[in-house]
C-alpha positions as CSV (number, residue, x, y, z in Angstrom):
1,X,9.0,17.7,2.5
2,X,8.0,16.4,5.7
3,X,5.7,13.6,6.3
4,X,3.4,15.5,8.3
5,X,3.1,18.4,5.3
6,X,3.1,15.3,2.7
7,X,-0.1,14.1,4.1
8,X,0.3,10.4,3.4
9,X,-2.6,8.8,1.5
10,X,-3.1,5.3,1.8
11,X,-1.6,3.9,-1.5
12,X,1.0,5.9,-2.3
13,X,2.7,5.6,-5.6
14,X,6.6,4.0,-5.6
15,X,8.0,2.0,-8.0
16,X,7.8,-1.4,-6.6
17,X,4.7,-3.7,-7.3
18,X,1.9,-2.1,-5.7
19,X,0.7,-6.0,-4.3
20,X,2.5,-9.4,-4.3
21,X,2.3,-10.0,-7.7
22,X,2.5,-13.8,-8.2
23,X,5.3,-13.3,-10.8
24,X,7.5,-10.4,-9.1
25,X,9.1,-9.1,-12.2
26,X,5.4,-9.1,-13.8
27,X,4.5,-6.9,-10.8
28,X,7.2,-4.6,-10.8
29,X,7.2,-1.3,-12.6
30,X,11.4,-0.7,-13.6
31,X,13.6,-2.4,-16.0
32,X,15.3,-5.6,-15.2
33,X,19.0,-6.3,-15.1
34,X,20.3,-7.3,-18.7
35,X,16.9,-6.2,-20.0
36,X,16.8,-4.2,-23.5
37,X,14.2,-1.2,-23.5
38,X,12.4,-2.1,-25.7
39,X,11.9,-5.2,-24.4
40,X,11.1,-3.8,-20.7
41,X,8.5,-1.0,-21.6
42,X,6.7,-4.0,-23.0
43,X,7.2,-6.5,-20.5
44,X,5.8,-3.8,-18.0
45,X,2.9,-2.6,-20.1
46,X,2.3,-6.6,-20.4
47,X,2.7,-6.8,-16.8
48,X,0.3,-3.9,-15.7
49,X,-2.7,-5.3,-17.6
50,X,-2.3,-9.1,-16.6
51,X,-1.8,-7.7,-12.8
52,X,-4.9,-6.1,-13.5
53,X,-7.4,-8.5,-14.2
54,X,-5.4,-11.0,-11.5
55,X,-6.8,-8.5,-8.6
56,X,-9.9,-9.2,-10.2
57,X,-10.2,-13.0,-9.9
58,X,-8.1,-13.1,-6.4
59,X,-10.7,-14.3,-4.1
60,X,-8.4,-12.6,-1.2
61,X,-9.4,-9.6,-2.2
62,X,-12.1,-7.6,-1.7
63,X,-14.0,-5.6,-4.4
64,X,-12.7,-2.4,-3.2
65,X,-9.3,-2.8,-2.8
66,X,-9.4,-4.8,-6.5
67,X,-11.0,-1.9,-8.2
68,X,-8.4,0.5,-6.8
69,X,-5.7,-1.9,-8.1
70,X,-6.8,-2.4,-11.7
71,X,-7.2,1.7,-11.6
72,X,-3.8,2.3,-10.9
73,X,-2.6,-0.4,-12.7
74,X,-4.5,1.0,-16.2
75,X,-3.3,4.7,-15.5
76,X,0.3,3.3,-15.3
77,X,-0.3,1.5,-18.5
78,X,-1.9,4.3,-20.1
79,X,1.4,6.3,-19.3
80,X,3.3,3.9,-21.4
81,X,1.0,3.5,-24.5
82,X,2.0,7.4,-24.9
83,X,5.7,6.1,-25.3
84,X,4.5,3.7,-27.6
85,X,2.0,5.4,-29.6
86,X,3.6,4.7,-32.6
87,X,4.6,1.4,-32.5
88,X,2.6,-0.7,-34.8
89,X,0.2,-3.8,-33.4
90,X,-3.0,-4.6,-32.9
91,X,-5.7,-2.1,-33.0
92,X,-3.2,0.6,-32.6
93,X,-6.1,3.4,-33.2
94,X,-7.8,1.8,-30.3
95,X,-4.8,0.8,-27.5
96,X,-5.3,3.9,-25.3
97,X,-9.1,4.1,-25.6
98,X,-9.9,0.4,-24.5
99,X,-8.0,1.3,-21.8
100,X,-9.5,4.4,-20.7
101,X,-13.2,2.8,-21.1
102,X,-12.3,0.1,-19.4
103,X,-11.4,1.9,-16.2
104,X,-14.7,4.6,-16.4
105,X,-16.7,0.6,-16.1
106,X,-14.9,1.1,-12.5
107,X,-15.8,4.6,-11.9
108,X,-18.8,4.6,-10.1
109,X,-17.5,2.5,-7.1
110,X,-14.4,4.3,-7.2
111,X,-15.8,7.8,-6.7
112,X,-18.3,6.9,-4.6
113,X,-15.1,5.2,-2.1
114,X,-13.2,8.8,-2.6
115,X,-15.8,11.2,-1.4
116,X,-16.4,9.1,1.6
117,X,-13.0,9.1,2.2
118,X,-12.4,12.7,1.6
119,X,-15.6,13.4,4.2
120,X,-14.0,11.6,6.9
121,X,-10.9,13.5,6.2
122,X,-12.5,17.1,6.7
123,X,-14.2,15.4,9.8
124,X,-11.1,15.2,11.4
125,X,-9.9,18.7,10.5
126,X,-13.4,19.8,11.6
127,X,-13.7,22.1,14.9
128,X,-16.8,23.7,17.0
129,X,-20.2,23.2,15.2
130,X,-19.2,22.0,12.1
131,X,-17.9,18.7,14.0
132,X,-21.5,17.5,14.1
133,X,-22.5,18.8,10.1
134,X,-19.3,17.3,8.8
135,X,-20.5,13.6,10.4
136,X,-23.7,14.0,8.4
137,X,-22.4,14.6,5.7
138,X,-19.6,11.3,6.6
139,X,-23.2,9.0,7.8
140,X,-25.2,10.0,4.3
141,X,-22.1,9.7,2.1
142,X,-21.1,6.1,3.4
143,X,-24.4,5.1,3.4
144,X,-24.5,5.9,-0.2
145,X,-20.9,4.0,-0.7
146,X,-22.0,1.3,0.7
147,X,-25.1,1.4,-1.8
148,X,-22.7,1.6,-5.0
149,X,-20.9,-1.7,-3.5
150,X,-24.0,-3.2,-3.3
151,X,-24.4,-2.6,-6.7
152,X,-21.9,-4.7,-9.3
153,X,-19.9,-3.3,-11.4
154,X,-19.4,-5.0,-14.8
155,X,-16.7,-6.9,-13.5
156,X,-16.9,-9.8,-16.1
157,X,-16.9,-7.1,-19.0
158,X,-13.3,-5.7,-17.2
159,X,-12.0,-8.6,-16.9
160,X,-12.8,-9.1,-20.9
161,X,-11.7,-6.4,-22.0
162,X,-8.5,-6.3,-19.9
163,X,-7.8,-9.7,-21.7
164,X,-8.2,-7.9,-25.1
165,X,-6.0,-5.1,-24.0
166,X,-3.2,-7.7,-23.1
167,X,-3.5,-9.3,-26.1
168,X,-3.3,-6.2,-28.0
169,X,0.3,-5.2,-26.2
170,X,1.5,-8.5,-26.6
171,X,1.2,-7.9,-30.3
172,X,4.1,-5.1,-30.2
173,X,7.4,-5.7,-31.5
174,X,9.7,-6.7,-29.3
175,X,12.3,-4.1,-30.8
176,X,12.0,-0.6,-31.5
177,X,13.3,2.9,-31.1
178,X,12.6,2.9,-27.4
179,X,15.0,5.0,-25.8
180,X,13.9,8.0,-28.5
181,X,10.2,7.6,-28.0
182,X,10.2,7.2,-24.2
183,X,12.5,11.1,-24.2
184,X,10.2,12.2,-26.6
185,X,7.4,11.3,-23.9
186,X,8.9,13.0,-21.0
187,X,9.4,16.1,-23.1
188,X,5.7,16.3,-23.8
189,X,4.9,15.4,-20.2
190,X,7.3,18.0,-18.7
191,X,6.0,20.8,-21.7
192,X,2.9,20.2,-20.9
193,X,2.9,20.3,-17.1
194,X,4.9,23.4,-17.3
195,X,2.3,25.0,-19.8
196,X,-0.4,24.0,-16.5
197,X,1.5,25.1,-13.9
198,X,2.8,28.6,-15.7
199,X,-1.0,29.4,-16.3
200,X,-2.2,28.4,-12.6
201,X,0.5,31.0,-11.6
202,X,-2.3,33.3,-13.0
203,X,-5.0,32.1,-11.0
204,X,-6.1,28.8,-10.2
205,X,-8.6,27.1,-12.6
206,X,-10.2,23.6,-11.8
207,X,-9.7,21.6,-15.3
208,X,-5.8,23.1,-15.5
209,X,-5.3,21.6,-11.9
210,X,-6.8,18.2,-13.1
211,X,-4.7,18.3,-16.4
212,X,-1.5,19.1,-14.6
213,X,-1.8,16.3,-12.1
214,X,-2.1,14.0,-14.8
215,X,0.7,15.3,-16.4
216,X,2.6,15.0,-13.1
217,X,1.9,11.3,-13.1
218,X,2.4,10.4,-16.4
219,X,6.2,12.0,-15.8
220,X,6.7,10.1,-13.0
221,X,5.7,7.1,-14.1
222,X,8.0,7.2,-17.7
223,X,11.1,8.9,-15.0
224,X,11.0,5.3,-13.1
225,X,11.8,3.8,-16.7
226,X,14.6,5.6,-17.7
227,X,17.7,3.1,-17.5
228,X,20.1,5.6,-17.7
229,X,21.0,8.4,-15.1
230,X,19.7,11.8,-16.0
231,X,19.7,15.1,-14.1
232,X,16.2,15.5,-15.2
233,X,14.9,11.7,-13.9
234,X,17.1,11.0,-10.9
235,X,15.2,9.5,-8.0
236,X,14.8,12.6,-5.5
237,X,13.1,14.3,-8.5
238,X,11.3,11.1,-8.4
239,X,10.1,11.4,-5.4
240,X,9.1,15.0,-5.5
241,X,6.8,14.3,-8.2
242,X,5.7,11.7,-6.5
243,X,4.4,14.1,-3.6
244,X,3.3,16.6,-5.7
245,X,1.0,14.0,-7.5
246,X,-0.2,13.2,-4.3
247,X,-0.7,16.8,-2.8
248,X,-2.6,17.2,-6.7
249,X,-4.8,14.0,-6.3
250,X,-5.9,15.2,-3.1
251,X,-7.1,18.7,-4.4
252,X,-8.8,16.8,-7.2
253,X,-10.7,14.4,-4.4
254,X,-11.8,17.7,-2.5
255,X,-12.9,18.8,-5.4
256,X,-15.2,15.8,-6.3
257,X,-16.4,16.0,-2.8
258,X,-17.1,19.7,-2.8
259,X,-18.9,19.2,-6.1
260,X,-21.3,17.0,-5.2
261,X,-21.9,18.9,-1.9
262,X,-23.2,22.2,-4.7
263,X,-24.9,19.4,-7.0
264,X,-26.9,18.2,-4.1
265,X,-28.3,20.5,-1.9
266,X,-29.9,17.1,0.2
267,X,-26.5,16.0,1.2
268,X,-26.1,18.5,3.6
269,X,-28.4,21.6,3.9
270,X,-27.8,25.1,4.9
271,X,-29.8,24.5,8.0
272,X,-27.8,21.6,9.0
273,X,-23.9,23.3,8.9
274,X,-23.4,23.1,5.0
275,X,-21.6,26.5,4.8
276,X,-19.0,25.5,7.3
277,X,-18.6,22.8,5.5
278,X,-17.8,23.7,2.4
279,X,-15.4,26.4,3.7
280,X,-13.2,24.1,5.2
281,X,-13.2,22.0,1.9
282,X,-12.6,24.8,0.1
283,X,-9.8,26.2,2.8
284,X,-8.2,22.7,2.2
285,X,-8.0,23.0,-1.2
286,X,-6.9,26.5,-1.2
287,X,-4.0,25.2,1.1
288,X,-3.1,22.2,-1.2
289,X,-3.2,24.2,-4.3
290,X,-0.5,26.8,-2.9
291,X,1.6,23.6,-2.0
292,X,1.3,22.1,-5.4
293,X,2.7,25.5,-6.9
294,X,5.6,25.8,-4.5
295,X,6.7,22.5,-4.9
296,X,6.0,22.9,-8.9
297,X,8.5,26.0,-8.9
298,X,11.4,23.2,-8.5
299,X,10.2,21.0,-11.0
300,X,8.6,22.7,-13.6
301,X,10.6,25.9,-13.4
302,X,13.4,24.2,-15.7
303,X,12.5,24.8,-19.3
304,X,11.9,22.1,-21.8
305,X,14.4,22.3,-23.4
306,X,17.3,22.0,-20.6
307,X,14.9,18.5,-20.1
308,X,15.2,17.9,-23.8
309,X,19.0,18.5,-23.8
310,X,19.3,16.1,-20.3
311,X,17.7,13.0,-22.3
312,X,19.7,13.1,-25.4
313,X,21.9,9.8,-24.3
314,X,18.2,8.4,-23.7
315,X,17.8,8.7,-27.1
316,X,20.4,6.1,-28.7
317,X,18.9,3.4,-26.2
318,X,16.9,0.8,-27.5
């Protein structure tokens, strides 16, 4: 895929630390030389949460940019507590849900920061008359991001409860049946993702498209921590989940965008250009969806259990 069809969004996923961690190896999301399995998955699920809540106390960086890090950083580690749903620790019931909570504390900012940015996006795609309704839209919906900003999140209660979250992973063993949990993981991801992208084959529904691209993540994510070679994790197959995580996310930020467009009819009214508007969201989306399903036909037209069969060494790694 071409850059110019990947349609590069600031922040893309790879797997090496998303910031200058102040420990690298903390900050980097792959195994270490030497490093057992077992002992890496936790180390990076450590690593995530504690790089976390540092983006929080960095005075270098702004709010913003530290509430987009702990975000990713707490969907990557959310990917790994699936590998590790059965290891016993701490509050094992309540690992994934802390986690979850604690990033929805963010999402107010957050969404506010993605349908600004997805507004000045179909401003540049805009042509003719609905140049001038798109930059309404763009003045009103910055205005109102720069409102949410103005308002604090909870950051104190994050930051909390990021510290119990790292103090509930640091309570896993450090050895246990790694290599088979981690297969079993990518098995479900890549079973499930099939399941969403056989069924938007059908026709395209809104919650399927959101499930999928979580799916897509999550597999991408475990792929990078597979220290064996597999046909079914090698790094170009990497990478092409990688895009079509990307080409999903930015279906899913049209969506929001076009969603709160029908949920307030004072963002931009019919009078001032709305229905253009909302076309060429919805053209957009129409585009990236048909994308997302080619691309899909090379990853998720291999059936699970050719996957399942591909991770079988994985499965004697600990």
């Amino acid at each position: 895929m071409s850059e110019k069809d990947r349609d590069v969004r600031p922040g893309r996923y790879d797997d090496t630390p998303l910031e200058a961690a102040p420990d690298a190896t903390r900050g980097h999301f792959a195994l270490l030389a030497g490093e057992t399995l077992s002992g890496g998955l936790k180390r990076v699920l450590v690593g995530e949460i504690v790089t976390a809540r540092d983006a929080l106390a960095d005075p270098a960086i702004g709010r913003e940019e530290a509430i987009h890090r702990v975000r990713r950083r707490l969907k990557r580690a959310r990917s790994l507590l699936a590998v590790l749903d059965e290891v016993p620790g701490a509050d094992r019931e309540g690992r994934v849900t802390l986690l979850r909570d604690t990033a929805r504390l963010l999402s107010g900012a957050r969404d506010a920061d993605v349908v600004a940015r997805e507004a000045r996006r179909i401003l540049a795609r805009a042509e003719g008359a609905t140049v001038a309704a798109a930059a309404t839209m763009v003045e009103r919906l910055e205005s109102e991001q720069a409102a949410a900003h103005g308002r604090v999140p909870p950051l104190d209660e994050v930051a909390a409860r990021l510290r119990a979250g790292e103090a509930n992973v640091r309570s896993l063993p450090d050895r246990f049946e790694a290599g088979r949990l981690l297969a079993a993981a990518i098995v479900e991801a890549h079973r499930r993702g099939r399941r969403d992208w056989r069924s938007l084959g059908e026709g395209l529904d809104i919650e399927t498209l959101h499930d999928w691209r979580k799916r897509v993540k999550q597999r991408r994510h475990l792929s990078a921590l597979v220290p064996i070679a597999t046909s079914v994790t090698t790094p170009a197959l990497q990478r092409d989940l990688g895009d079509l995580g990307e080409i999903l996310g930015e279906e899913h930020d049209l969506w929001l965008l076009q969603d709160r467009m029908e949920a307030d009819g004072g963002l931009l009214r019919p009078r001032e250009g709305r229905d253009s508007v909302v076309e060429l969201i919805a053209r957009r989306r129409r585009r990236l969806a048909k994308k997302a399903l080619e691309l899909g036909e090379e990853l998720y037209g291999v059936r699970t259990r050719d996957v399942d069969a591909a991770l079988e060494g994985l499965r004697e790694v600990w």
